[in-house]
N, C-alpha and C positions, 0 to 999 in steps of 0.2 A: 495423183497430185504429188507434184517433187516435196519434198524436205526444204528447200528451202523456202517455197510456197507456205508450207505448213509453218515456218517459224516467222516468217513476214505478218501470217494472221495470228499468229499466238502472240509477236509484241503488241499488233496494234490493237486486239483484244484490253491487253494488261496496260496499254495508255493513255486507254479513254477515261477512265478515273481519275489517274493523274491528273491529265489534259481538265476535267471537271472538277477536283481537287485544285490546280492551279488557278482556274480561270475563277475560282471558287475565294481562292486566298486572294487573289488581286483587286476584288471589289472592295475597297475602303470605306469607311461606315464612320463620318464623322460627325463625333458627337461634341457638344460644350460644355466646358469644366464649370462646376459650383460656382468658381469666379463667374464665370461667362455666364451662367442663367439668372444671378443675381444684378449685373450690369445689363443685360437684356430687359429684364423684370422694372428693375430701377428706371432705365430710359422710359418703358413705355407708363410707368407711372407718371416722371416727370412730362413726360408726352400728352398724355392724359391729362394730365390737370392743367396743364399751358390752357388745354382747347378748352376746357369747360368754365375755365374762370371768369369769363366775357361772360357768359350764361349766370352764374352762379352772381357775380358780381350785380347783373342785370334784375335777378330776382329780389336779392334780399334788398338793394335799394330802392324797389317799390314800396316796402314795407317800411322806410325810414323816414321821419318828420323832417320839419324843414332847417331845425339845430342842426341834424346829425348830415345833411346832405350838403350846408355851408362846411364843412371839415374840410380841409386840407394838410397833410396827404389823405386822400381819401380810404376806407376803410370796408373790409369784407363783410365786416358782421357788423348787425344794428344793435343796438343797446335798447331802447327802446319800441321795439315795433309798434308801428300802428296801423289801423285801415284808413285816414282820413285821405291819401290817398286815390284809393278805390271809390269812396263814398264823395269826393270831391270832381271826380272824372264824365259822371252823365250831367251835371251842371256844364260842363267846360264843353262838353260833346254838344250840348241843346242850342248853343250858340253857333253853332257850324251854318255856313250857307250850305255846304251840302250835306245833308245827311250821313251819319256814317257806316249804315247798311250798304250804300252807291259805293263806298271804297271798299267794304269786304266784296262786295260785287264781282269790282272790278277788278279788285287781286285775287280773288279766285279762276274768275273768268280766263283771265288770260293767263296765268300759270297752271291750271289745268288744260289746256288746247295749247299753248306753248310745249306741255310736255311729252303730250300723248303725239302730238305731230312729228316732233323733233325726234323721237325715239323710233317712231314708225319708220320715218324717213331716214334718216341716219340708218337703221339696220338695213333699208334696203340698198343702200347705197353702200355698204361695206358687204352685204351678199354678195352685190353686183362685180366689185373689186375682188373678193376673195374666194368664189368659187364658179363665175361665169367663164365664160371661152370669148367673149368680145375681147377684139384688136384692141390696142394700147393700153389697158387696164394701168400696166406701169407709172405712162405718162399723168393718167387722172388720177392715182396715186400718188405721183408726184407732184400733182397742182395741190392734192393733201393738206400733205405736207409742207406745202411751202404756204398756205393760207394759215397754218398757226401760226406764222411769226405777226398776224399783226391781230389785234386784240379791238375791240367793240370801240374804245376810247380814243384809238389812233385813225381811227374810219369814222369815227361819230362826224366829222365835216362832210364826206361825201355822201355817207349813208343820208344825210338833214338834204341835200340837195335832190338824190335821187325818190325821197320820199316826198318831198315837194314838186316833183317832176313826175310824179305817181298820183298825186292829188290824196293822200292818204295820211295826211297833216290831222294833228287832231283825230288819227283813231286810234282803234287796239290793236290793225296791224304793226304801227310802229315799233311795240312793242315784244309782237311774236316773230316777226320774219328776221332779223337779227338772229335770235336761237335757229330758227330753222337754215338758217344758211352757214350758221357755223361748222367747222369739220371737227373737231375735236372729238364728238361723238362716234363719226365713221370711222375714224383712224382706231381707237378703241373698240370698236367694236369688229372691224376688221383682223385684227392682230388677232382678237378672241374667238372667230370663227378658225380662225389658220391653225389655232394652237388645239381647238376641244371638237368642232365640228368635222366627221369623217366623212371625205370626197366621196366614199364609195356608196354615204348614207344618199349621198344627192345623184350621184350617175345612175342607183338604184332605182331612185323616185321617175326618174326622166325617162330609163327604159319601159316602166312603168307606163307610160303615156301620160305623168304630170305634168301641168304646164309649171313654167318657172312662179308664177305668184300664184299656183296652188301649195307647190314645193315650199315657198317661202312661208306663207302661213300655219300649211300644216305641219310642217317636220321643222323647218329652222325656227321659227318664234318660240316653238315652247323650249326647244335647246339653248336658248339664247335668255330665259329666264333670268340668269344671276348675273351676266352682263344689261341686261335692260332694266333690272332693277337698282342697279347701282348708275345708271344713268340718269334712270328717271329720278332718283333723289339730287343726284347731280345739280338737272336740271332743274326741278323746282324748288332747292334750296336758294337757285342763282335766278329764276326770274321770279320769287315771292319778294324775295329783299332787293330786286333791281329797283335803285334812285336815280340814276346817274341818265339812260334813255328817258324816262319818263317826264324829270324834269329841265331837258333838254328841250325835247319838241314837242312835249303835251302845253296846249295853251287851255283846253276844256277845262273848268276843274271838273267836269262831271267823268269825265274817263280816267283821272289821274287815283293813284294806288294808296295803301296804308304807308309804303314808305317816303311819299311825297305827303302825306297828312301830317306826320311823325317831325317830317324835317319841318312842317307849319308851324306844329304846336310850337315846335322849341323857337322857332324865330320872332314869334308873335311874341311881342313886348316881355324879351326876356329879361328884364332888370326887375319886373315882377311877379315873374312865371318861375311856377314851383315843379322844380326837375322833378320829381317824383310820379309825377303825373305823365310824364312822357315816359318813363320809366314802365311804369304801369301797362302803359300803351305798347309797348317792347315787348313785355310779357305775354302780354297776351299775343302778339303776331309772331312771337317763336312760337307754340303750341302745333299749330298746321303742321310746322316742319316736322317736330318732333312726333306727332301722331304717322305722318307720312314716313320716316324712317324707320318708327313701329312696324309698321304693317309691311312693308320690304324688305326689311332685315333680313328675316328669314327667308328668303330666296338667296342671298350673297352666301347664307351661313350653309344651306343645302347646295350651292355650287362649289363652294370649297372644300364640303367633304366628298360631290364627287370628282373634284378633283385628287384629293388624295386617292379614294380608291382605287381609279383610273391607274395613278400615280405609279 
């Protein structure tokens, strides 16, 4: 071997250090000043307490008599709590034409099968876009897309026509198929297969001899965990407390929900109706939610650390 051979491998021996050395100094590592963690910290506090005050407002004015609830401006804390209330509330409930077991019913009902469908379907629907080989995938990505520009309250006129052209007036579909045909979900959950699910976990499955809605159940649903947990609260934060369909095109009162009772209470002869009582009635239909975010949480909180890991 020539000499000069010999000294071509002796520099690039002595530069691959360097070379890892340099490549080594050029990654930047940005970190936030005191300033910065303290104005980070501050926002989400200020953040924080924005969203809770609706809640927190809602609670302690159950507890307030009927002095404290004439005040204006109105006021975060009671001065005198009381239960009259609570203890006024199954009086006011015994006068119902319907019962109001038939509206926990029917807010359960159709918020639980609203969410479990909408989530099912939604993910298979962003599988189909984001890891299938069917033609135009783009284009149906692109219908997406362009169906979130319009929102439940700007179709509530055709949606009322095509539900009466369905003969489906007056039931619980009204209520669920709106969620189910929204995209919001796919689009989301789309992105999130693209960024965390590996193609090669699914071309594995397929040489495999899976079929595609074996592959789906078995290996994408449980990866898909902390993106369908934070849907499913999505969702059923947004059809427990839906008013706006329900007392549109519900004429039954028997199929109509807690947030269609809620808005009764308060409109029945309210020159003499004691807001606390609706108040009361508020509190207790947060709880669901807040039990349901319980018990999800921790899925979003175990997808995010493995995304760090990953990271």
């Amino acid at each position: 071997m020539s000499n000069k051979k010999l000294t071509a491998i002796n520099s690039g021996s002595k530069n691959k250090p360097a070379l890892k050395a340099s490549g080594r100094s050029q990654v930047k590592r940005y970190t936030r000043s005191k300033a910065g963690n303290f104005f980070y910290v501050l926002f989400l506090i200020l953040f924080g307490s924005f969203s809770v005050l609706p809640l927190i407002y809602c609670i302690v004015t159950a507890f307030k008599p009927l002095e404290e609830l004439l005040v204006y401006p109105p006021k975060l804390y009671v001065v005198n709590p009381t239960l009259q209330n609570f203890m006024a509330l199954p009086d006011l409930l015994s006068n119902l034409k319907i019962p109001l077991s038939r509206y926990i019913f029917n807010s359960f009902f159709v918020t639980v099968i609203t969410t479990l469908l909408y989530v099912f379907i939604a993910a298979m629907a962003a599988f189909t876009l984001a890891k299938s080989k069917i033609r135009g995938r783009r284009v149906f990505f692109l219908v997406v897309q362009l169906a979130l520009l319009f929102n439940g309250t700007t179709l509530s006129v055709p949606l009322y026509l095509i539900y009466s052209w369905l003969g489906i007036i007056d039931t619980y579909w009204v209520m669920i198929l709106p969620y189910i045909a929204s995209t919001m979900g796919v689009f989301l959950m789309k992105q999130y297969m693209e960024s965390t699910l590996p193609l090669s976990l699914i071309e594995a499955a397929r040489i495999d001899g899976s079929g595609e809605f074996r592959t789906f159940n078995a290996i994408v649903m449980p990866l898909m965990k902390p993106a369908i947990a934070v849907q499913m609260i999505f969702t059923f934060v947004s059809s427990w407390n839906n008013y706006f369909t329900p007392a549109l095109i519900l004429h039954d009162d028997k199929k109509k929900t807690l947030p269609i009772l809620i808005a009764q209470l308060r409109a029945a002869d309210w020159l003499k109706f004691d807001m606390g009582q609706v108040y009361v009635m508020i509190a207790f239909s947060i709880f669901p939610v807040i039990i349901v975010y319980l018990i999800l949480s921790k899925h979003i909180v175990q997808g995010v650390a493995l995304g760090s890991v990953k990271g």
